[in-house]
GUBALO-355674 format. One record per residue: residue number from 1; residue in three letters; chain; x negated, y negated, z of N, C-alpha, C in turn. Coordinates in steps of 0.001 Angstrom, whole numbers. Layout:
BEGIN
     i    aa   ch      n.px      n.py      n.pz     ca.px     ca.py     ca.pz      c.px      c.py      c.pz
   NUM   ALA    A         X         Y         Z         X         Y         Z         X         Y         Z
...
//
This chain:
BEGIN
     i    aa   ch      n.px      n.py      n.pz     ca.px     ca.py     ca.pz      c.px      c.py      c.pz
     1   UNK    A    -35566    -75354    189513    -34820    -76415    188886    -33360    -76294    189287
     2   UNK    A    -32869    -77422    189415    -31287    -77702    189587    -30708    -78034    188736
     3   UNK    A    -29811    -78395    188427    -28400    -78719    187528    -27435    -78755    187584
     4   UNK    A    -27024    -80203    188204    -25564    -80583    188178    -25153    -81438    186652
     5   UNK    A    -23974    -80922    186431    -23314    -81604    185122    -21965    -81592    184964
     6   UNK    A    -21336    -82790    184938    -20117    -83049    184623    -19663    -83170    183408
     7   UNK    A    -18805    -82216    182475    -18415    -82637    181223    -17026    -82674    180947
     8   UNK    A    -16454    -83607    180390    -15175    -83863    179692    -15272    -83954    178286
     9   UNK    A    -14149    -83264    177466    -13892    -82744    176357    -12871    -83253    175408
    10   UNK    A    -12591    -83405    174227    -11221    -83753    173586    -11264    -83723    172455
    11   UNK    A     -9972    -82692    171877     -9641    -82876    170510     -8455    -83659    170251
    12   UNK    A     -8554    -84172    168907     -7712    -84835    168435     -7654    -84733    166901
    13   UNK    A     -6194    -84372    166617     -5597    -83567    165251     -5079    -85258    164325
    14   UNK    A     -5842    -85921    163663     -4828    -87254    163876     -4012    -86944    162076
    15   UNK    A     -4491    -85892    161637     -4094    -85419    160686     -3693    -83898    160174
    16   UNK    A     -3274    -83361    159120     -3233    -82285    159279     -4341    -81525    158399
    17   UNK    A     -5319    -82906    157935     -6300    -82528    157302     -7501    -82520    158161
    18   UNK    A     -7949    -83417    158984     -8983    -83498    159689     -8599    -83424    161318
    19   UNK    A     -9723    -83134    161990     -9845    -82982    163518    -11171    -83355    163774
    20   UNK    A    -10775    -84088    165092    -12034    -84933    165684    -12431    -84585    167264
    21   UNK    A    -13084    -84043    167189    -13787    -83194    168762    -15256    -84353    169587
    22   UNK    A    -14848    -84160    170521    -15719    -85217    171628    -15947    -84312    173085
    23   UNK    A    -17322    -84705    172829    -17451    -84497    174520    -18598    -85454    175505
    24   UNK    A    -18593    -86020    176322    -19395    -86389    177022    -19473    -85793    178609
    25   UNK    A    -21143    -85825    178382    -21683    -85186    180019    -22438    -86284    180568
    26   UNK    A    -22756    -86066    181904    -23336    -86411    182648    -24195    -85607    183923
    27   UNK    A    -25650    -85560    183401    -26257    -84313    184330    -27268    -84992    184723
    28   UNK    A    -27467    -84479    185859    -28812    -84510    186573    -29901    -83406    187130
    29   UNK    A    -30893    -83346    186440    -31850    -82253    187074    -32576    -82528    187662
    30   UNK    A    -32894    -81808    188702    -34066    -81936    189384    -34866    -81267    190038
    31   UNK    A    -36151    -80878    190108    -37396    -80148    189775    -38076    -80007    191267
    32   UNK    A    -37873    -79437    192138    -38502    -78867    193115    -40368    -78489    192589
    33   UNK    A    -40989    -78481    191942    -42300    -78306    191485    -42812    -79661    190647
    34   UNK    A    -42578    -79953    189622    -42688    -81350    188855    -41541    -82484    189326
    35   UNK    A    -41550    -82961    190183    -40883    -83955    190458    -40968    -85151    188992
    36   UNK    A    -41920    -85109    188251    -41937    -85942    187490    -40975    -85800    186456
    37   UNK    A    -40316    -84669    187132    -39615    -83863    185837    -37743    -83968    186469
    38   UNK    A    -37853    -84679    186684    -36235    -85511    187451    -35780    -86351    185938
    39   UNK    A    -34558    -85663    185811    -34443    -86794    184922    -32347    -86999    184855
    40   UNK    A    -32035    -88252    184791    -30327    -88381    184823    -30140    -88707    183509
    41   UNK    A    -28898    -88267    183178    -28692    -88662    181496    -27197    -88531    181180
    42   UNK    A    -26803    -89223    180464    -25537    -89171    179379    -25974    -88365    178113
    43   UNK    A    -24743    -87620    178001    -25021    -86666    176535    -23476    -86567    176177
    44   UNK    A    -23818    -86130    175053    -22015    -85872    174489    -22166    -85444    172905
    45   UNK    A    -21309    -85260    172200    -21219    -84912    171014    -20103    -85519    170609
    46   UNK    A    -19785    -85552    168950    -18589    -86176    168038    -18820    -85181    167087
    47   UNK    A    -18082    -84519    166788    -17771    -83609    164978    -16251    -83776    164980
    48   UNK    A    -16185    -84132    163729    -15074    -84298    162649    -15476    -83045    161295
    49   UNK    A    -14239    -83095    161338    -13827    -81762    160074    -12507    -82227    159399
    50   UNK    A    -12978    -82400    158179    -11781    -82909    157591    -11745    -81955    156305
    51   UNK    A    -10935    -81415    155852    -10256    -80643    154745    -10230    -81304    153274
    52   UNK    A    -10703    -81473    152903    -10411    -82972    151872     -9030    -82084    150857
    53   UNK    A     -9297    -81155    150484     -8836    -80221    149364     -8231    -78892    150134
    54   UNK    A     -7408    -78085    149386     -7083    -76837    149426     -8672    -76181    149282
    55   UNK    A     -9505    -76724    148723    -10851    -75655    148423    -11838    -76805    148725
    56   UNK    A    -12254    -77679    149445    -13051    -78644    149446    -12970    -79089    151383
    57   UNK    A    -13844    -78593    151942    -14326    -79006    153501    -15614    -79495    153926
    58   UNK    A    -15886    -80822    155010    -16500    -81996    154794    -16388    -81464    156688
    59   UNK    A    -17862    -81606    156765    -18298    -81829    158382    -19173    -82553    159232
    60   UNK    A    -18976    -83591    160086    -20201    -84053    160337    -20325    -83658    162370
    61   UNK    A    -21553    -83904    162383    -21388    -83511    163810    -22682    -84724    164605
    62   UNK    A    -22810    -85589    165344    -23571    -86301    166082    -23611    -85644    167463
    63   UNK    A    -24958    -85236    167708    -25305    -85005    169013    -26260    -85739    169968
    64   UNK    A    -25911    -85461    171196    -27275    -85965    172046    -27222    -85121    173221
    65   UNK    A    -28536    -84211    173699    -28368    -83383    174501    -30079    -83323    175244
    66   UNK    A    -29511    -83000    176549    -30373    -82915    177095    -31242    -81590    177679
    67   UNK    A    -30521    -80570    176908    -30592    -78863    177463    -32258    -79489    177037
    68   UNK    A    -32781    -77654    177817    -34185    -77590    177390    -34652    -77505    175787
    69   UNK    A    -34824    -78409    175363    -35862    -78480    174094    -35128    -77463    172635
    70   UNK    A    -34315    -76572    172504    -33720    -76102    171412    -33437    -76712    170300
    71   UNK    A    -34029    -76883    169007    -33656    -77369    168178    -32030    -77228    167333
    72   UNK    A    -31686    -75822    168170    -30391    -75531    168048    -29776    -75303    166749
    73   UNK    A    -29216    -76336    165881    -28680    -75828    164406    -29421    -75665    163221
    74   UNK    A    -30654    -76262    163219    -31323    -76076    162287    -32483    -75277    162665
    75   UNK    A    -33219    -75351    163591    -34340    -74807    164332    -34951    -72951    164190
    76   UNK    A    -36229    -72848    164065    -36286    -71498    163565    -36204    -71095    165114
    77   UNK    A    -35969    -69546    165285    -35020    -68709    166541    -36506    -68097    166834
    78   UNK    A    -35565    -68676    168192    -36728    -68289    169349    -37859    -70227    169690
    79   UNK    A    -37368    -70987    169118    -38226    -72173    169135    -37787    -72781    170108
    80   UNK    A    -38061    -72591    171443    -37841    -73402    172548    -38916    -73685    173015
    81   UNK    A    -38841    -75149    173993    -39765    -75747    174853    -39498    -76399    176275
    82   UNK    A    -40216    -76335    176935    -39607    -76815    178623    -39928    -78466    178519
    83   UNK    A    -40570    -78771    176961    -41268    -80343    176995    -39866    -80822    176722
    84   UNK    A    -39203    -80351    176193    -37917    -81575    175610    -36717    -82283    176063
    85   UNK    A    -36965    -83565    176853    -36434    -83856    177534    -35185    -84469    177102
    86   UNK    A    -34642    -84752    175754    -33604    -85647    174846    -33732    -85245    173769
    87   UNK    A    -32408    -84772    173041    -32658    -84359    171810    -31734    -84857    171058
    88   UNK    A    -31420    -85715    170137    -30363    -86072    169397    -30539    -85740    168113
    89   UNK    A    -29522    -85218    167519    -29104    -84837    166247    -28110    -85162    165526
    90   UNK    A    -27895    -85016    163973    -26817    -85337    163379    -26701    -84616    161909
    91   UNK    A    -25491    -83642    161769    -25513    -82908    160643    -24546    -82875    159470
    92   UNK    A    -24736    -82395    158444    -23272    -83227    157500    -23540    -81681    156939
    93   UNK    A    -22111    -81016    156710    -22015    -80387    155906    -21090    -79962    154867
    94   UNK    A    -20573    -79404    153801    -19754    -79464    153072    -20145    -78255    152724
    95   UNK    A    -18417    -77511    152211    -18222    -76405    151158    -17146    -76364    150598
    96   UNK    A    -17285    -75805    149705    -16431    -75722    148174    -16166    -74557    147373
    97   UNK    A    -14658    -74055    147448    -14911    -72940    147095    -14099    -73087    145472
    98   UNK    A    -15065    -72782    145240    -14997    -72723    143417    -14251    -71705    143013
    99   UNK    A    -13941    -71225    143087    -12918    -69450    142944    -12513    -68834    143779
   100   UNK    A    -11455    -68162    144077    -10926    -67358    144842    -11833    -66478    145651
   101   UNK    A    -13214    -66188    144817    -14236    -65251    145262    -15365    -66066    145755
   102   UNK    A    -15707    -67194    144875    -16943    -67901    145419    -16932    -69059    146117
   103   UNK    A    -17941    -69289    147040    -17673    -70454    148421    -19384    -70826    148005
   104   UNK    A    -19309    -72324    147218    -20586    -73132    148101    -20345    -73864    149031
   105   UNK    A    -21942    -73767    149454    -22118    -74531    150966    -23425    -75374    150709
   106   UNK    A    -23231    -76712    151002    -24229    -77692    151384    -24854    -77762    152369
   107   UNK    A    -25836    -78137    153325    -25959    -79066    154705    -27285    -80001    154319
   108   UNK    A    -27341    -81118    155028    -28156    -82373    155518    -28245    -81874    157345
   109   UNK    A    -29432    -82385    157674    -29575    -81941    159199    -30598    -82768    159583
   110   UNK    A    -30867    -83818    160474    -31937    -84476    161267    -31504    -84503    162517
   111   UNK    A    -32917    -84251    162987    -33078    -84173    164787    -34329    -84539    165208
   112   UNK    A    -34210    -85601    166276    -35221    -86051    166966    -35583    -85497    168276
   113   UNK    A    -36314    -85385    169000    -36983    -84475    170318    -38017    -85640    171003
   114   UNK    A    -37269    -85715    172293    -38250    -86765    172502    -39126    -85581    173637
   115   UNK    A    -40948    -85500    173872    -41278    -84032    175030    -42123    -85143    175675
   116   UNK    A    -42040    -84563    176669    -43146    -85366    177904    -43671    -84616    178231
   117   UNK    A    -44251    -83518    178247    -45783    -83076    178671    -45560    -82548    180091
   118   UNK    A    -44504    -82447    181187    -44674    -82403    182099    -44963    -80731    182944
   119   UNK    A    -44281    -79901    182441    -44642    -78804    182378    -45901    -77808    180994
   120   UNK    A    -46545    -78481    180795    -47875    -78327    179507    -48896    -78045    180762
   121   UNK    A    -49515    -76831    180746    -50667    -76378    181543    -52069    -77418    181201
   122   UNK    A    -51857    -77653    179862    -53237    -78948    179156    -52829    -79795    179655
   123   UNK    A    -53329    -81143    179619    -53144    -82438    179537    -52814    -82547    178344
   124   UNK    A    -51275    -82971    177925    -50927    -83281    176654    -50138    -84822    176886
   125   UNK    A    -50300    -85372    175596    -49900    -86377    175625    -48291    -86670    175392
   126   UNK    A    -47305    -87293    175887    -45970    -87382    175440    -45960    -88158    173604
   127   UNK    A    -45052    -87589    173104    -44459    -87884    172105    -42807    -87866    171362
   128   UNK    A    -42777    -87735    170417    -41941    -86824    169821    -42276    -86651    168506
   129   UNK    A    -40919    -85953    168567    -40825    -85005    166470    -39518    -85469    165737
   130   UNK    A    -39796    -85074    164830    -38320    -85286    164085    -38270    -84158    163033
   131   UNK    A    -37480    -83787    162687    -37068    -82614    161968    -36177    -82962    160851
   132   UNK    A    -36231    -82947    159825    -35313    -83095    158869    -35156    -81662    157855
   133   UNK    A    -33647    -81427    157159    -33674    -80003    156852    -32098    -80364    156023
   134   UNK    A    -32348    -79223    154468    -31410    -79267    153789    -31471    -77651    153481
   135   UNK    A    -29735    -77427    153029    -29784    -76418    153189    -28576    -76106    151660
   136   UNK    A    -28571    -75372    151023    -27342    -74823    149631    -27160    -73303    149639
   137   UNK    A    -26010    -72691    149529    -26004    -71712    149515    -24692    -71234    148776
   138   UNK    A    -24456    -69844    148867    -23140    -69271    148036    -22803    -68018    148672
   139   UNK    A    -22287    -68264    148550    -20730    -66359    149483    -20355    -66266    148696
   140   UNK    A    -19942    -64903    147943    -19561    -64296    147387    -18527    -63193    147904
   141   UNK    A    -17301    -63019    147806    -16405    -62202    148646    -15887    -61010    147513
   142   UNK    A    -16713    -59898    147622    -16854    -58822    146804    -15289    -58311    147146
   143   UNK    A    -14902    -57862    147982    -13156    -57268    148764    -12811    -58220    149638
   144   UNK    A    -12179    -57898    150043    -10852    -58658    151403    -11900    -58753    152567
   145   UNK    A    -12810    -57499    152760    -13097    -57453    153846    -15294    -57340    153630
   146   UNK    A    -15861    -57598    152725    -16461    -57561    152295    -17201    -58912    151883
   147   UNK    A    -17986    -59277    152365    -18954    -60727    151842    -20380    -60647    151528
   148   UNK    A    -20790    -61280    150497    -22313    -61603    150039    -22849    -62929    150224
   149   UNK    A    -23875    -63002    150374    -24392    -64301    150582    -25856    -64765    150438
   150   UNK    A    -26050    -65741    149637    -27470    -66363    149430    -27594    -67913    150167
   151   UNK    A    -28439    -68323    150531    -28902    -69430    150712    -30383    -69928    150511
   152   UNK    A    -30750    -71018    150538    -32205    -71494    150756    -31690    -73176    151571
   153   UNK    A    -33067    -73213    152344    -32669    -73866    153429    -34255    -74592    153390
   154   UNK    A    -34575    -75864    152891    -36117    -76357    153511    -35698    -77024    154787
   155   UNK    A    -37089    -77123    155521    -37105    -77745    157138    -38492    -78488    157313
   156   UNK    A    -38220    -79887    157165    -39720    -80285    157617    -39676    -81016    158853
   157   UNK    A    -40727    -80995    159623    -40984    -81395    161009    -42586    -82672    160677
   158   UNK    A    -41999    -83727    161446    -42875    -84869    161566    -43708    -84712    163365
   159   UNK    A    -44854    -85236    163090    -44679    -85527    164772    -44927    -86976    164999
   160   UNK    A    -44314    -87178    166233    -45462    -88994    166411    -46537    -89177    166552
   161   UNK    A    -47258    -88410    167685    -48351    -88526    168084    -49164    -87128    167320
   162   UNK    A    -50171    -87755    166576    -51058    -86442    166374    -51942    -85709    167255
   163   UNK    A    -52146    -86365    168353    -53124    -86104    169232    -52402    -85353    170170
   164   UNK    A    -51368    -85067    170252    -50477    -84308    171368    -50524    -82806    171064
   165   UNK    A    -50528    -81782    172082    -50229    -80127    171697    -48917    -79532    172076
   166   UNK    A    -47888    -80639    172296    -46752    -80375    172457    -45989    -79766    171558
   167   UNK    A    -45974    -80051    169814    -45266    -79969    168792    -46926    -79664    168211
   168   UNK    A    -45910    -79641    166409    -46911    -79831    165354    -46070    -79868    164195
   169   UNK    A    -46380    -80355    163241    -46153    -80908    162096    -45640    -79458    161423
   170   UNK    A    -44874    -79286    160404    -45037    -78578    159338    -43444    -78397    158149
   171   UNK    A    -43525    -77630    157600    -43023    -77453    156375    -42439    -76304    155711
   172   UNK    A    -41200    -75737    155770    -41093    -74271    155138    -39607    -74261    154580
   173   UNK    A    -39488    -73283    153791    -38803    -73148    153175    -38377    -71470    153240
   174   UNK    A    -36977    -71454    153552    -36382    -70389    154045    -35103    -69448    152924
   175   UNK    A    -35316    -68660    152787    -34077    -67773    151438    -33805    -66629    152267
   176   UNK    A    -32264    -66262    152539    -31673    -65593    153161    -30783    -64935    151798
   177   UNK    A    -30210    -63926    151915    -29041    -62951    151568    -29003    -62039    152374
   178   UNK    A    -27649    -62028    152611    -26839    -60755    153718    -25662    -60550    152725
   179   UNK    A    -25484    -59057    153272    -24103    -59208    153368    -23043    -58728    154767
   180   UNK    A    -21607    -59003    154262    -20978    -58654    155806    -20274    -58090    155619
   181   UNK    A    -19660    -56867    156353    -18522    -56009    156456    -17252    -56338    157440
   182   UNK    A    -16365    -56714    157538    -15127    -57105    158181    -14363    -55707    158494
   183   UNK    A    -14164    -55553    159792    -12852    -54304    159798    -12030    -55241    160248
   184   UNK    A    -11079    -55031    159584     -9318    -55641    160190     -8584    -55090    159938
//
């Protein structure tokens, strides 16, 4: 496989509360083995971050990308595919820190995957998925240099086609706590 891609970038501060980040590409791959697997595309991204409050931050981010198949921000690790030829997404998130010590965090997250089958050893049929996923959580900052943290995060996945072995449908629900140590 090849990969040429041109990308241009830009921020813009139009406040001293929010910032607005852009990028658009333009790539072309192309497939010495699956020729069917040539494909040219526009991609780019938009996230804005705006501050609303001294303790109150608001994020949204619109994507469209053409990398291989990564569900990327919401997606469980390690979930890649060579089927995914377009992937657009769009995520909103917010946090709020309620006390000097405690930080909630919101997110909303949908992503669509469009796969074509072209590298699938079966005969699979093209489709896509869609992914939708919410997420709440809390940090807790025990010292200066010291953090706790809970979340729960559901993720459900649709597919289009049922008859395809590209994807599959499903449903889970995820609860994390860490904590983190900072040297500074």
């Amino acid at each position: 496989m090849r990969r040429n891609e041109l990308e241009i970038g830009s921020t813009w501060r139009p406040s001293g509360a929010s910032t607005l980040d852009a990028q658009l590409s333009r790539a072309r791959d192309t497939h010495s083995i699956v020729a069917g697997r040539n494909f040219d595309s526009w991609t780019g991204g938009l996230s804005w971050n705006w501050r609303a409050s001294g303790k109150t931050g608001v994020g949204l981010s619109l994507k469209r990308e053409s990398s291989v198949g990564s569900y990327g921000d919401y997606g469980l690790p390690g979930l890649d595919t060579g089927e995914a030829k377009l992937r657009t997404a769009v995520n909103l998130n917010t946090s709020w820190e309620a006390t000097g010590k405690i930080r909630l965090t919101a997110g909303l997250g949908y992503a669509r995957r469009n796969l074509d089958g072209a590298f699938s050893t079966a005969a699979s049929q093209p489709t896509t998925d869609t992914t939708s996923s919410a997420s709440i959580g809390m940090v807790y900052t025990l010292l200066r240099n010291v953090e706790l943290g809970c979340s729960v995060a559901h993720e459900n996945r649709s597919v289009g086609n049922e008859a395809s072995t590209l994807t599959y449908p499903y449903s889970d629900t995820l609860v994390r706590c860490y904590g983190e140590v900072f040297l500074r």
